[in-house]
CHARMM-style PDB file with segment names, atoms N, HN, CA, C and O in Angstrom:
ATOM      1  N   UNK     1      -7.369  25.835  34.807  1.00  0.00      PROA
ATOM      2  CA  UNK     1      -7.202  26.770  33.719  1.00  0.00      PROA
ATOM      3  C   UNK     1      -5.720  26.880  33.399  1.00  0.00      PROA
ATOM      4  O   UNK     1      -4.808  27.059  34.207  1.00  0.00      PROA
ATOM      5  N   UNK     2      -5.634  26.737  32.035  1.00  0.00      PROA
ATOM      6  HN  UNK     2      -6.374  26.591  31.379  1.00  0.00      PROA
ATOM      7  CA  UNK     2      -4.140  26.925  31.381  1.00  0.00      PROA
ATOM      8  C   UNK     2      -3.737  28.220  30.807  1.00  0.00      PROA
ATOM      9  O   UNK     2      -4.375  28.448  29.780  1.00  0.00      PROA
ATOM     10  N   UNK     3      -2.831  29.218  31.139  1.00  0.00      PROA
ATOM     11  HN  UNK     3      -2.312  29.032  31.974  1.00  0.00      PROA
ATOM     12  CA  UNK     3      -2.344  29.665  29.977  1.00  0.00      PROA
ATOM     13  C   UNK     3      -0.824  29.856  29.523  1.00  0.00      PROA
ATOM     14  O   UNK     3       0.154  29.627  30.233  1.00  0.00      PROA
ATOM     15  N   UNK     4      -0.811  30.292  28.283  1.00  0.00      PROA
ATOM     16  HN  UNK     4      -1.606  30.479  27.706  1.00  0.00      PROA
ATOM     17  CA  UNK     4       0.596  30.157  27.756  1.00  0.00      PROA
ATOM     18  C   UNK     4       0.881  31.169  27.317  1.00  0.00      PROA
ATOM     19  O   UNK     4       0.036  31.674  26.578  1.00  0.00      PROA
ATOM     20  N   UNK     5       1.988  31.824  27.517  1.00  0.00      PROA
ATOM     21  HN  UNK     5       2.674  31.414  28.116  1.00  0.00      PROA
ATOM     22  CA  UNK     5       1.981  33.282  27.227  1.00  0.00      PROA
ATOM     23  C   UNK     5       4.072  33.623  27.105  1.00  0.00      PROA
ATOM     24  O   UNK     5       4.988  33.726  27.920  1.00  0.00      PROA
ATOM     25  N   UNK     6       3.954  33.670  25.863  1.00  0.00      PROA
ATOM     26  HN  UNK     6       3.210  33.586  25.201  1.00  0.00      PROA
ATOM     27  CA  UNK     6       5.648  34.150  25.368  1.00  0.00      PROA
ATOM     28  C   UNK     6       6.364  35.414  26.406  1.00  0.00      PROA
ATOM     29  O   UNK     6       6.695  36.536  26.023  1.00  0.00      PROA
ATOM     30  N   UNK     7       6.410  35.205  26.935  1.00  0.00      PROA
ATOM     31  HN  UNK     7       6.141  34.293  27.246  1.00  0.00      PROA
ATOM     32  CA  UNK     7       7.477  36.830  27.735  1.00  0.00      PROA
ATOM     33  C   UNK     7       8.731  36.659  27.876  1.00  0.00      PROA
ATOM     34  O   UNK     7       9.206  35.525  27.933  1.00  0.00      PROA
ATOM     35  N   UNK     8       9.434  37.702  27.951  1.00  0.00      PROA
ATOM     36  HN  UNK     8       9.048  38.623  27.905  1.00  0.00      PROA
ATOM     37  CA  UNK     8      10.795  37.758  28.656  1.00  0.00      PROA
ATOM     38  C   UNK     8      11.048  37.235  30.305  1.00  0.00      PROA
ATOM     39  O   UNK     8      10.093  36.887  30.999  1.00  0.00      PROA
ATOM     40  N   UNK     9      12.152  37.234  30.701  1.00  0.00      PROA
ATOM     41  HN  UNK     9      12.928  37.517  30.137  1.00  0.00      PROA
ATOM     42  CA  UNK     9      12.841  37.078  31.705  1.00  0.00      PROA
ATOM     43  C   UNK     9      12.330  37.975  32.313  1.00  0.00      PROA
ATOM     44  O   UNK     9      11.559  37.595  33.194  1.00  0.00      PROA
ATOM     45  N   UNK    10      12.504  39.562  32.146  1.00  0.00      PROA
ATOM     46  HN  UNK    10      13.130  39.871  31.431  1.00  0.00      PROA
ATOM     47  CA  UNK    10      12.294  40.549  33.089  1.00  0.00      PROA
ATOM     48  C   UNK    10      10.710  40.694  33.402  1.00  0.00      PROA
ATOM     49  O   UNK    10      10.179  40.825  34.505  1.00  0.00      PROA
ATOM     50  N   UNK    11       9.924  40.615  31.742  1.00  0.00      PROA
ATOM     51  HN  UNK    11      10.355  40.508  30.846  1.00  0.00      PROA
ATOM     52  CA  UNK    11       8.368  40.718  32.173  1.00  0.00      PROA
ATOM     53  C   UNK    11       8.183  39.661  33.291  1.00  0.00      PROA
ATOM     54  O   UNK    11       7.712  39.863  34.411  1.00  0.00      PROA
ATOM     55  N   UNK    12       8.682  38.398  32.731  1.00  0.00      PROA
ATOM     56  HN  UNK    12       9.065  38.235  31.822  1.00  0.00      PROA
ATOM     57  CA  UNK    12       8.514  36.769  33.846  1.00  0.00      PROA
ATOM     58  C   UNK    12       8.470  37.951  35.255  1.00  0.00      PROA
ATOM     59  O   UNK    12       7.416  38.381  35.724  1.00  0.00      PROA
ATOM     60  N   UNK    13       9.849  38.324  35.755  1.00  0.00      PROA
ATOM     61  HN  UNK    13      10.705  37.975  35.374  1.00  0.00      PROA
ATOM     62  CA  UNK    13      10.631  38.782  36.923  1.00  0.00      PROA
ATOM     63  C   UNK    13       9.001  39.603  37.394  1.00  0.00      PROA
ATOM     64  O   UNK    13       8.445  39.202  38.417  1.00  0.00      PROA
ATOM     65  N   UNK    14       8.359  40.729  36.563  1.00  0.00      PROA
ATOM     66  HN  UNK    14       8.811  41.054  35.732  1.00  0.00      PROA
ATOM     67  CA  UNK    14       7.575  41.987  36.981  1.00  0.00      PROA
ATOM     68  C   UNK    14       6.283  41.183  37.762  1.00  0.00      PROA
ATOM     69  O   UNK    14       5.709  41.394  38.830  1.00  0.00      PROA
ATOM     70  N   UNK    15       6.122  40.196  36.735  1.00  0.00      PROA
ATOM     71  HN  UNK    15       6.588  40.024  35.868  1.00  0.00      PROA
ATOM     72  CA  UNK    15       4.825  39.254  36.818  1.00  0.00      PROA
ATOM     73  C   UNK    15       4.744  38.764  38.636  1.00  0.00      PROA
ATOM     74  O   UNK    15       3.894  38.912  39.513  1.00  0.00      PROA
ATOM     75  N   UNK    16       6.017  38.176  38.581  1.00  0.00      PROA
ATOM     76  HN  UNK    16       6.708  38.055  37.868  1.00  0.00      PROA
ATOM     77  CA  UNK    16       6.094  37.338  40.221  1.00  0.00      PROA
ATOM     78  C   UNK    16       5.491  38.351  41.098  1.00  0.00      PROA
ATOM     79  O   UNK    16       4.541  38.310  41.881  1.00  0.00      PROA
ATOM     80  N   UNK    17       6.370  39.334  40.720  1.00  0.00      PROA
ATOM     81  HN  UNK    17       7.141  39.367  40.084  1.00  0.00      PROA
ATOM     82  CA  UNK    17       6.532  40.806  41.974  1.00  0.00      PROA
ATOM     83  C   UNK    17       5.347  41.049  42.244  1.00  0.00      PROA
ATOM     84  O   UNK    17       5.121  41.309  43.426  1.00  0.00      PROA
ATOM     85  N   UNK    18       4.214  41.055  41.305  1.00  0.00      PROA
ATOM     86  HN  UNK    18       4.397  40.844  40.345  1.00  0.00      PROA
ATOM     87  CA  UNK    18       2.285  41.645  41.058  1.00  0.00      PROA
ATOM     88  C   UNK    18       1.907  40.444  42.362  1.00  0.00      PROA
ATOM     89  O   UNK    18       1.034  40.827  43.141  1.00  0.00      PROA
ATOM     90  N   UNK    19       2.474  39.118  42.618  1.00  0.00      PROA
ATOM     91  HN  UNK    19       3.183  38.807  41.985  1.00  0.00      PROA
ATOM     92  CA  UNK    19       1.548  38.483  42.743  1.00  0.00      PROA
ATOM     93  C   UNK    19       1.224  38.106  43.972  1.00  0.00      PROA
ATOM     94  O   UNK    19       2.345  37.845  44.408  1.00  0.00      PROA
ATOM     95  N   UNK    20       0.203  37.809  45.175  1.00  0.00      PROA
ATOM     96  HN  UNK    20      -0.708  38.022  44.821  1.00  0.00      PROA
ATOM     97  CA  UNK    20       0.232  37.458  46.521  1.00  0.00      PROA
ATOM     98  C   UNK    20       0.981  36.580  47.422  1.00  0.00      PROA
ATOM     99  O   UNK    20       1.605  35.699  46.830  1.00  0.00      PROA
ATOM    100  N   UNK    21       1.057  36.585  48.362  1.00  0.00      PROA
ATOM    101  HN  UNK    21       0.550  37.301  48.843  1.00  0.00      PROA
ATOM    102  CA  UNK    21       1.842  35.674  49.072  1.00  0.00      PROA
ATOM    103  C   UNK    21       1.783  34.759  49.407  1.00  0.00      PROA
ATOM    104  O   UNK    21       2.578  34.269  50.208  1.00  0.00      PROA
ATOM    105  N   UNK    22       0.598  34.063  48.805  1.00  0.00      PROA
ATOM    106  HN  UNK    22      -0.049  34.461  48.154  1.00  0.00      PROA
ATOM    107  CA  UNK    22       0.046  32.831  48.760  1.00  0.00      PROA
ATOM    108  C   UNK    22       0.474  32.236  47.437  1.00  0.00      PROA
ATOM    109  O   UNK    22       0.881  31.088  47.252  1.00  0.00      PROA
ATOM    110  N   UNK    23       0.294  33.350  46.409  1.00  0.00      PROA
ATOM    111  HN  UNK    23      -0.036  34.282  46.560  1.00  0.00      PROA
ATOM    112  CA  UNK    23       0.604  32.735  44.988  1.00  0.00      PROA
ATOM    113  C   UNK    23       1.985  32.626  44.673  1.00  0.00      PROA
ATOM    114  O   UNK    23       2.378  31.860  43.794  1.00  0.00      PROA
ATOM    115  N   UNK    24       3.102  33.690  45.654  1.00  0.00      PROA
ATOM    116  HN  UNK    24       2.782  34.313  46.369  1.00  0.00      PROA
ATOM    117  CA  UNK    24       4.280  33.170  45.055  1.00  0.00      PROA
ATOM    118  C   UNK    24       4.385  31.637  45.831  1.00  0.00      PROA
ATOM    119  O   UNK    24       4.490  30.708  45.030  1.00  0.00      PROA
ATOM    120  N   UNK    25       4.371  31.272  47.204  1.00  0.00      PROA
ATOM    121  HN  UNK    25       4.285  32.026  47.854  1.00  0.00      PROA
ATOM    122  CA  UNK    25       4.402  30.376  47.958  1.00  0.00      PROA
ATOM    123  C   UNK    25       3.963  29.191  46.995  1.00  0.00      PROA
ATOM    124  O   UNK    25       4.743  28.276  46.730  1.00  0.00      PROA
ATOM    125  N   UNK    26       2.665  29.256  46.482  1.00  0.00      PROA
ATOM    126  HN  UNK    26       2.032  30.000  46.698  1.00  0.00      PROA
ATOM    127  CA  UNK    26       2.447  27.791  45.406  1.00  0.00      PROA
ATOM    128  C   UNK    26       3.416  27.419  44.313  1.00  0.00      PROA
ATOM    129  O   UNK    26       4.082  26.425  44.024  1.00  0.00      PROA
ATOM    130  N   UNK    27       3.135  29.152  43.613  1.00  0.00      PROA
ATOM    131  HN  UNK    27       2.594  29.960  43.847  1.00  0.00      PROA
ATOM    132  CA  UNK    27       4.388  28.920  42.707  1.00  0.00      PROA
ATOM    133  C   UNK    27       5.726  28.214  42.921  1.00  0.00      PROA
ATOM    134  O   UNK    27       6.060  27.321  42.143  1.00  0.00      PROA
ATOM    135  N   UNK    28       6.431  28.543  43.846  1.00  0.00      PROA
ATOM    136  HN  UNK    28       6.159  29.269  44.478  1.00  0.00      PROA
ATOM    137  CA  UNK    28       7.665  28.140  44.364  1.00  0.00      PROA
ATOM    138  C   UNK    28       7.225  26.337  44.951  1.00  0.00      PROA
ATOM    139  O   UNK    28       8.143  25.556  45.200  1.00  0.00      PROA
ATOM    140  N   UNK    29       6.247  26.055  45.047  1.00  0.00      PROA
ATOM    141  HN  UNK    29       5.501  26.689  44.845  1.00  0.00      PROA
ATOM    142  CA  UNK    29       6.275  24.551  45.626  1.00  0.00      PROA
ATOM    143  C   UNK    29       6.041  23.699  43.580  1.00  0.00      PROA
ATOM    144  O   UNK    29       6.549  22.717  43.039  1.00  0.00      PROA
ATOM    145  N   UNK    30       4.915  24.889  43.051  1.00  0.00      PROA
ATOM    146  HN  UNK    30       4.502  25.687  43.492  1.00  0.00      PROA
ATOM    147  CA  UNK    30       5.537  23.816  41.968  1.00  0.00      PROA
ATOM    148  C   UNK    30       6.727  24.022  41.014  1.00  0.00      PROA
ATOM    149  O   UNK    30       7.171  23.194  40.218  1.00  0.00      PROA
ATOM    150  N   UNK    31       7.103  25.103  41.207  1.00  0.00      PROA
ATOM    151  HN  UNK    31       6.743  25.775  41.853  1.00  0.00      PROA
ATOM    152  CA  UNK    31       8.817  24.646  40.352  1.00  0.00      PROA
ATOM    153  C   UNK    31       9.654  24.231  40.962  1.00  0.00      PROA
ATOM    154  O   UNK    31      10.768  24.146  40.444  1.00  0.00      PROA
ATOM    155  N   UNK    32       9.434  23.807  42.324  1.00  0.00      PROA
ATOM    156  HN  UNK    32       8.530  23.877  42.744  1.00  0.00      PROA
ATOM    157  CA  UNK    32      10.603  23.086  43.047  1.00  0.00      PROA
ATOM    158  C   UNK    32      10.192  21.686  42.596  1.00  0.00      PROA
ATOM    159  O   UNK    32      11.092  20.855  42.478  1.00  0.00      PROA
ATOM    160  N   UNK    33       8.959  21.340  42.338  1.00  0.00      PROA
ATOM    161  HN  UNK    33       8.227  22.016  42.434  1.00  0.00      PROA
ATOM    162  CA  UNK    33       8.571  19.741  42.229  1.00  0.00      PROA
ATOM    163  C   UNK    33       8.992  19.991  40.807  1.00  0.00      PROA
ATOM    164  O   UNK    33       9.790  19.103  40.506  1.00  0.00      PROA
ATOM    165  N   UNK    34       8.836  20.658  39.996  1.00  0.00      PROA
ATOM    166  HN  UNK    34       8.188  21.380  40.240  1.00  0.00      PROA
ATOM    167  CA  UNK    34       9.097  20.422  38.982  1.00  0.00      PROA
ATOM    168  C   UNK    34      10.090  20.589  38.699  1.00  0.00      PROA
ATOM    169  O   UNK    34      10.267  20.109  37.580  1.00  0.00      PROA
ATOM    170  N   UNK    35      11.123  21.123  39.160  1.00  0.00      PROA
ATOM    171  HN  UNK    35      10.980  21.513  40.069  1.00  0.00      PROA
ATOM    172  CA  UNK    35      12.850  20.887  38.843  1.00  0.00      PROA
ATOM    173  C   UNK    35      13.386  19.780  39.239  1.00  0.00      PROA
ATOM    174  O   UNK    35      14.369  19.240  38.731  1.00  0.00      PROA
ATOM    175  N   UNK    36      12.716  19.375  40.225  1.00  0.00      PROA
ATOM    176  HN  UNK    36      11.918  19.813  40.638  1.00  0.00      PROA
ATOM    177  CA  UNK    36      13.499  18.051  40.782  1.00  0.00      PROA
ATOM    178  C   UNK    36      12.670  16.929  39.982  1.00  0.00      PROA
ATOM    179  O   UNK    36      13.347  15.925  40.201  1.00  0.00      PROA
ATOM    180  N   UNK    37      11.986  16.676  39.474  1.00  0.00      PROA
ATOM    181  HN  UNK    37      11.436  17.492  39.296  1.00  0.00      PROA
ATOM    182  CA  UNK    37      11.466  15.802  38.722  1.00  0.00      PROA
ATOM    183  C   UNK    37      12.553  15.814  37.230  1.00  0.00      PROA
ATOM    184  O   UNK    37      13.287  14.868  36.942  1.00  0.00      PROA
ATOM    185  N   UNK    38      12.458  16.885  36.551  1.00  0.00      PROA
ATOM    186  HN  UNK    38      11.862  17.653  36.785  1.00  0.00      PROA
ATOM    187  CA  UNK    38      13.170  17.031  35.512  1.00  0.00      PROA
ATOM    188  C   UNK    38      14.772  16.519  35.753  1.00  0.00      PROA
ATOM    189  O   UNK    38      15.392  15.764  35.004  1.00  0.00      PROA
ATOM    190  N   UNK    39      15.212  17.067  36.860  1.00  0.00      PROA
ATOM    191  HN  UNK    39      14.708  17.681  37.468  1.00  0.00      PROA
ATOM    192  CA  UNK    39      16.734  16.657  37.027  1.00  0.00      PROA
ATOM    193  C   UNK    39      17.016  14.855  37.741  1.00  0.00      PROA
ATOM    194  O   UNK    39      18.103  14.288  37.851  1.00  0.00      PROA
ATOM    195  N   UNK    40      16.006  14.459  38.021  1.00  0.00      PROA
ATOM    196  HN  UNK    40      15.123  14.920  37.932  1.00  0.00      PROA
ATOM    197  CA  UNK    40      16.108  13.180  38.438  1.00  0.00      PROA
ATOM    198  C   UNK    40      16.160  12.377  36.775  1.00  0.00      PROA
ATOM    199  O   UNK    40      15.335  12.500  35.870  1.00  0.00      PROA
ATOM    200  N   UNK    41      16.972  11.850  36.789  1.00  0.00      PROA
ATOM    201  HN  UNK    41      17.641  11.750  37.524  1.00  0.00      PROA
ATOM    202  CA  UNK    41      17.131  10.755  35.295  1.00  0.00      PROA
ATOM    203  C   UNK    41      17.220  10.186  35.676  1.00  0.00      PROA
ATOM    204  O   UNK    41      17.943  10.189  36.672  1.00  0.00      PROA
ATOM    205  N   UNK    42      16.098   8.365  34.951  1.00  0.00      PROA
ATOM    206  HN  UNK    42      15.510   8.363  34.142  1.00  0.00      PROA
ATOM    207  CA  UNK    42      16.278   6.885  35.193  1.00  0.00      PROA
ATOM    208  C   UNK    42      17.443   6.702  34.847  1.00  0.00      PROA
ATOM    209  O   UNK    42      17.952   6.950  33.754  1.00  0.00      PROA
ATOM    210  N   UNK    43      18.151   6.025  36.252  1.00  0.00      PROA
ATOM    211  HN  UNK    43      17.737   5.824  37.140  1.00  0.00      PROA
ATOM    212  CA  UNK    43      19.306   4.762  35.715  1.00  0.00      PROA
ATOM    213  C   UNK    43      19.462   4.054  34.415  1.00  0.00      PROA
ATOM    214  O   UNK    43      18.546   3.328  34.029  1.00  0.00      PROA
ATOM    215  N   UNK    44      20.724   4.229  33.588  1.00  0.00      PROA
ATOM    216  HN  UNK    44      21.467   4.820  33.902  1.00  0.00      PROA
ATOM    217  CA  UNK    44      20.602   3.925  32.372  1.00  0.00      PROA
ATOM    218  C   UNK    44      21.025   2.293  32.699  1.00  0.00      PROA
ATOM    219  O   UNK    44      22.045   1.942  33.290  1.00  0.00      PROA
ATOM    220  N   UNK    45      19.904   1.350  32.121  1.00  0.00      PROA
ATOM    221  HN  UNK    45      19.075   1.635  31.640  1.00  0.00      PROA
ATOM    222  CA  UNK    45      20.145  -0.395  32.266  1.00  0.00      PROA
ATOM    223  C   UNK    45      21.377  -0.794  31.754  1.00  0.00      PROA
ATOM    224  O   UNK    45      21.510  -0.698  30.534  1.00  0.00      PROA
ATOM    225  N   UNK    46      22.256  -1.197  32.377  1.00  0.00      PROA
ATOM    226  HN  UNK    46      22.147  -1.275  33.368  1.00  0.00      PROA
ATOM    227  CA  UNK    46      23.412  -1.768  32.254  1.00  0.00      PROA
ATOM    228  C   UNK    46      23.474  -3.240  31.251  1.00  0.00      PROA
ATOM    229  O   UNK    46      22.730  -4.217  31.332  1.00  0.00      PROA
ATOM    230  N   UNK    47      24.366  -3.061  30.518  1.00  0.00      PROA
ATOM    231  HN  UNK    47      24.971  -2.268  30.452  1.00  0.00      PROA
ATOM    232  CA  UNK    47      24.349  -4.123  29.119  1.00  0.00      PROA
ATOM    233  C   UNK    47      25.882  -5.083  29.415  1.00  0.00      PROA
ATOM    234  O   UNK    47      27.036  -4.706  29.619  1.00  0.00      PROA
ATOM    235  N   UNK    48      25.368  -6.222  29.342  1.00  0.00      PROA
ATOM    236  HN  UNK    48      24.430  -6.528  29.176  1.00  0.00      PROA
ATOM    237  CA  UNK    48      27.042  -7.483  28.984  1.00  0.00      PROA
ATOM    238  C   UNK    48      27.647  -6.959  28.019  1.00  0.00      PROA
ATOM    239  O   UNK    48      27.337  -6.603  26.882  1.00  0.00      PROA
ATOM    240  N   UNK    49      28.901  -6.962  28.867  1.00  0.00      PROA
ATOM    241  HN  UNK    49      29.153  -7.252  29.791  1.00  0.00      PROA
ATOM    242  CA  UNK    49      30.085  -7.015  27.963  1.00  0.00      PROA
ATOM    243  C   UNK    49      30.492  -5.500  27.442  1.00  0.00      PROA
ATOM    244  O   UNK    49      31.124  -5.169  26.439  1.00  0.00      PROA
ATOM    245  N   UNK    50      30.090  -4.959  28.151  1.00  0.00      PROA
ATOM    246  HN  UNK    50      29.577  -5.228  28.966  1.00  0.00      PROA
ATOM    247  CA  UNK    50      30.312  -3.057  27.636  1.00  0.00      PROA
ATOM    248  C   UNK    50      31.790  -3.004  28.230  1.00  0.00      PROA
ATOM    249  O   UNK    50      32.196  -1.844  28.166  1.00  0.00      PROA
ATOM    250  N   UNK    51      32.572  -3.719  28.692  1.00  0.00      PROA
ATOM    251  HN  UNK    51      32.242  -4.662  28.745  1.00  0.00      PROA
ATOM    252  CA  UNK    51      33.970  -3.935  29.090  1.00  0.00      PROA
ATOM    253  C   UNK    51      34.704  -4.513  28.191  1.00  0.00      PROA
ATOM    254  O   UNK    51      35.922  -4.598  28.350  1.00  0.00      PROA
ATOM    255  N   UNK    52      33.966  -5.095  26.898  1.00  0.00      PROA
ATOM    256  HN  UNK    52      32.977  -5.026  26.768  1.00  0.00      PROA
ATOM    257  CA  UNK    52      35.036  -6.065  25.886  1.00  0.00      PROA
ATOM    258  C   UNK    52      35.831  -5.199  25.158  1.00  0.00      PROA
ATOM    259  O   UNK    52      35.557  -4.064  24.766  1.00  0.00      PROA
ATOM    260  N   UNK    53      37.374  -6.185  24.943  1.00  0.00      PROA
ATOM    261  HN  UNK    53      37.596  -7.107  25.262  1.00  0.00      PROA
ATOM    262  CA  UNK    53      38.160  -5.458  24.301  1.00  0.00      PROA
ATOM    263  C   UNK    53      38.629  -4.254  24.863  1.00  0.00      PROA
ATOM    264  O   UNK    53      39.015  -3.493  23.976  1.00  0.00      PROA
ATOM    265  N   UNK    54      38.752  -3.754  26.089  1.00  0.00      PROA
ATOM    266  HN  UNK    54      38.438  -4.372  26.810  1.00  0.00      PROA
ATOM    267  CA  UNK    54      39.564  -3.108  26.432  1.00  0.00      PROA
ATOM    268  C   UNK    54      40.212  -3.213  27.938  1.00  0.00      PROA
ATOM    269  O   UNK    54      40.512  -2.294  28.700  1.00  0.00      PROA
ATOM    270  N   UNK    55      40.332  -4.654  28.119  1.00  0.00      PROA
ATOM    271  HN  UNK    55      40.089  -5.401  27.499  1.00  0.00      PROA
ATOM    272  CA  UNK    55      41.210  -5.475  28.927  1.00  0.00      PROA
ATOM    273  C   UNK    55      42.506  -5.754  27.270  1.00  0.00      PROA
ATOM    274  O   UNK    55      42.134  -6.388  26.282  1.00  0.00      PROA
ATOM    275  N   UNK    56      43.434  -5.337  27.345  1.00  0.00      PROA
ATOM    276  HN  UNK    56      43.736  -4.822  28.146  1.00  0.00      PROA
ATOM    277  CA  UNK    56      44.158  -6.061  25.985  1.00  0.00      PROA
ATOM    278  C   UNK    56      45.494  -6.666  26.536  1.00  0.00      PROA
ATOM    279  O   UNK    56      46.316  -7.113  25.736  1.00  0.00      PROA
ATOM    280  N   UNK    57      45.698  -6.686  27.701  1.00  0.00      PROA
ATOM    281  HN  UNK    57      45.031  -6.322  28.351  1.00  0.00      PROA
ATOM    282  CA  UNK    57      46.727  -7.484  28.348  1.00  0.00      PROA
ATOM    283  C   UNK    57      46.024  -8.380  29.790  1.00  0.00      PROA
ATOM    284  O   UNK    57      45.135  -8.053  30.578  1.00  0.00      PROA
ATOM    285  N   UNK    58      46.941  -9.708  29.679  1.00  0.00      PROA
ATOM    286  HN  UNK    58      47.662  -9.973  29.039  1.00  0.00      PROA
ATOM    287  CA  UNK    58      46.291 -10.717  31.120  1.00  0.00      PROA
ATOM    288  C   UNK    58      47.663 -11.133  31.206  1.00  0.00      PROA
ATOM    289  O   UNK    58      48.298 -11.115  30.152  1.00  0.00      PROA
ATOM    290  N   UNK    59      48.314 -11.549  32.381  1.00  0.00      PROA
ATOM    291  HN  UNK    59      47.798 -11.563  33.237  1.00  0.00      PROA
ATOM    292  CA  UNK    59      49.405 -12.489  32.378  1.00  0.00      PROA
ATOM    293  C   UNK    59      49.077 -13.724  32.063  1.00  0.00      PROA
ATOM    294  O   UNK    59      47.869 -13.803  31.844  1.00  0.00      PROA
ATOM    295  N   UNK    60      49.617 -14.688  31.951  1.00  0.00      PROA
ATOM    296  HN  UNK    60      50.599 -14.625  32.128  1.00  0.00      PROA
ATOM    297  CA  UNK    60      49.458 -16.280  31.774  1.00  0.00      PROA
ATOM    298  C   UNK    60      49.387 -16.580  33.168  1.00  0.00      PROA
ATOM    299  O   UNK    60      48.319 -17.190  33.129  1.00  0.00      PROA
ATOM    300  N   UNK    61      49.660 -16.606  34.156  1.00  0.00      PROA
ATOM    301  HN  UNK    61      50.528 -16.111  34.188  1.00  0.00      PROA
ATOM    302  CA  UNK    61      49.386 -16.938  35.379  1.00  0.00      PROA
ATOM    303  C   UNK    61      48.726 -15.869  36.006  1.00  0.00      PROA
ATOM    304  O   UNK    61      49.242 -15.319  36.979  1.00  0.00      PROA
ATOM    305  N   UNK    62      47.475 -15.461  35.484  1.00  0.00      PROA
ATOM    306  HN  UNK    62      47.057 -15.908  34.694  1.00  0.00      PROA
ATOM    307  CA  UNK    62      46.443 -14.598  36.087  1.00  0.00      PROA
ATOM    308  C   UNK    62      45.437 -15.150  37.473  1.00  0.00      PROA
ATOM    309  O   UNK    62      44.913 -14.494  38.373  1.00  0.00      PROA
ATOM    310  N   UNK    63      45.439 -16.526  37.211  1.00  0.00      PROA
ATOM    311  HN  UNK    63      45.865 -17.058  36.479  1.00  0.00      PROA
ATOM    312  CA  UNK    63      44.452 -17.183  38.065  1.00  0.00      PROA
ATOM    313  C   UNK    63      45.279 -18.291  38.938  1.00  0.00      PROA
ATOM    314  O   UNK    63      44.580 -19.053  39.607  1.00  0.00      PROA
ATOM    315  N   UNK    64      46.632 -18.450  38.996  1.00  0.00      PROA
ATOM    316  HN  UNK    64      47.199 -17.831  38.453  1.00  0.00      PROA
ATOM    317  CA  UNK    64      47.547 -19.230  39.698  1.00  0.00      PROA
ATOM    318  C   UNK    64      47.858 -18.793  40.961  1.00  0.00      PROA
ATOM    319  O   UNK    64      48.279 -17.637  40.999  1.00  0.00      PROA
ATOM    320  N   UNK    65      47.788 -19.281  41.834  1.00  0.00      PROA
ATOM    321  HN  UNK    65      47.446 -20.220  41.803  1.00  0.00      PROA
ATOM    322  CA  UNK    65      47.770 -18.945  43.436  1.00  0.00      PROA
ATOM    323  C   UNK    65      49.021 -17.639  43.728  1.00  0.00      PROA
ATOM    324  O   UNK    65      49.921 -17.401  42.923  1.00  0.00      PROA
ATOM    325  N   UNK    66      48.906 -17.199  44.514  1.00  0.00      PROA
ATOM    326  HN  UNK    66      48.175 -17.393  45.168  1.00  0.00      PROA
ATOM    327  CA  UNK    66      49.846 -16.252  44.743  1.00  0.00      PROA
ATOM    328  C   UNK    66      50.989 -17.087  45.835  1.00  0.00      PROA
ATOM    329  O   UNK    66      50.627 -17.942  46.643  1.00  0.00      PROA
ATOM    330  N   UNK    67      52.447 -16.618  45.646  1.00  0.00      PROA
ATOM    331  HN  UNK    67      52.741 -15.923  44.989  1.00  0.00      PROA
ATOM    332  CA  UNK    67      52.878 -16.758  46.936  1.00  0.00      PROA
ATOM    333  C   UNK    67      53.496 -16.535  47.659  1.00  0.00      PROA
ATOM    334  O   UNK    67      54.696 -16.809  47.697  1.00  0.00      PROA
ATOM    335  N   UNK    68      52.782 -15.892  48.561  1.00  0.00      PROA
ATOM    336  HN  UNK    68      51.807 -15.669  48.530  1.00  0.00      PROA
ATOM    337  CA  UNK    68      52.347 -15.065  49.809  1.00  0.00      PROA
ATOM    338  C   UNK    68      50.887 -15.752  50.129  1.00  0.00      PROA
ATOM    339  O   UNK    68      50.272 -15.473  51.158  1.00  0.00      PROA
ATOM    340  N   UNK    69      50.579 -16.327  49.517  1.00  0.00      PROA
ATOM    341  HN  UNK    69      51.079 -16.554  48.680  1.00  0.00      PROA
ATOM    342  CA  UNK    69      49.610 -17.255  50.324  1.00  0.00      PROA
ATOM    343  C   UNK    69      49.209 -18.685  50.574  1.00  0.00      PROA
ATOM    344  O   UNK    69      48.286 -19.348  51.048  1.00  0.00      PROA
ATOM    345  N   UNK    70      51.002 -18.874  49.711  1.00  0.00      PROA
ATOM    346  HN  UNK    70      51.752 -18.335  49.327  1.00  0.00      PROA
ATOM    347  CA  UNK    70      50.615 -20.325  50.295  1.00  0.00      PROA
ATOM    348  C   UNK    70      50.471 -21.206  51.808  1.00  0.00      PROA
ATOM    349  O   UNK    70      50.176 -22.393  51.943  1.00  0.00      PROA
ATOM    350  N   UNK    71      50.810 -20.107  52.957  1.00  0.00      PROA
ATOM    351  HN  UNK    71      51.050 -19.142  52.847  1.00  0.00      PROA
ATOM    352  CA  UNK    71      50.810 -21.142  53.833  1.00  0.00      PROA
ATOM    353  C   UNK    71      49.344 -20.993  54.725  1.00  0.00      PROA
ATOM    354  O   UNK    71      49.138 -21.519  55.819  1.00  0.00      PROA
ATOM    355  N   UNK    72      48.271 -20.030  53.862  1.00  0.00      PROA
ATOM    356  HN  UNK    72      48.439 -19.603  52.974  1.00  0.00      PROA
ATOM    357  CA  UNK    72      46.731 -20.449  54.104  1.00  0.00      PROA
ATOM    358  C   UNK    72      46.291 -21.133  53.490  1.00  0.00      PROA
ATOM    359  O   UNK    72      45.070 -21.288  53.498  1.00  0.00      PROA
ATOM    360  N   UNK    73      47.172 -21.888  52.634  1.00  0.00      PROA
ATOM    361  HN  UNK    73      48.164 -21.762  52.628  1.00  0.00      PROA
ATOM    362  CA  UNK    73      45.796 -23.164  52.268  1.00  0.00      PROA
ATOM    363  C   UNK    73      46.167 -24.309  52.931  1.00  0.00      PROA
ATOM    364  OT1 UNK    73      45.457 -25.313  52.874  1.00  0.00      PROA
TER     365      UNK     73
END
C-alpha cells in the first residue's frame, strides 16, 4: 500500500514521534538504503582526448634521453 501525502517538516517530525518501535526501526533502514542509493553516482565514462589543447608548450627535446642517465644504458 502507497500513500502520498503533502506535509510539512514539523507535521513529517509529529508523524515519526506517533509511530512504534518497530516502525521507526524499518523506517530508518529504508531511508538509509535510500540515501545511499541516491548519493552513489555512476562513474562518468571517460572520453579521448578531453586533455587536447591544453598542453600549449613541449620542449623540442621532450623525448631525448636525459643526462643523468646516461651511464644506465
Amino acid at each position: 500500500m502507497e500513500l502520498t501525502v503533502q506535509v510539512g517538516f514539523e507535521e513529517l517530525l509529529q508523524a515519526v514521534k506517533k509511530l512504534s518501535l518497530e516502525e521507526k526501526q524499518a523506517l530508518q533502514i529504508v531511508l538509509s538504503t535510500e540515501t545511499v542509493a541516491e548519493l552513489s553516482e555512476p562513474a562518468k565514462e571517460r572520453q579521448f582526448g578531453t586533455m587536447k589543447g591544453l598542453v600549449t608548450y613541449m620542449a623540442n627535446d621532450f623525448n631525448s634521453h636525459l643526462d643523468d642517465f646516461k651511464d644506465c644504458t
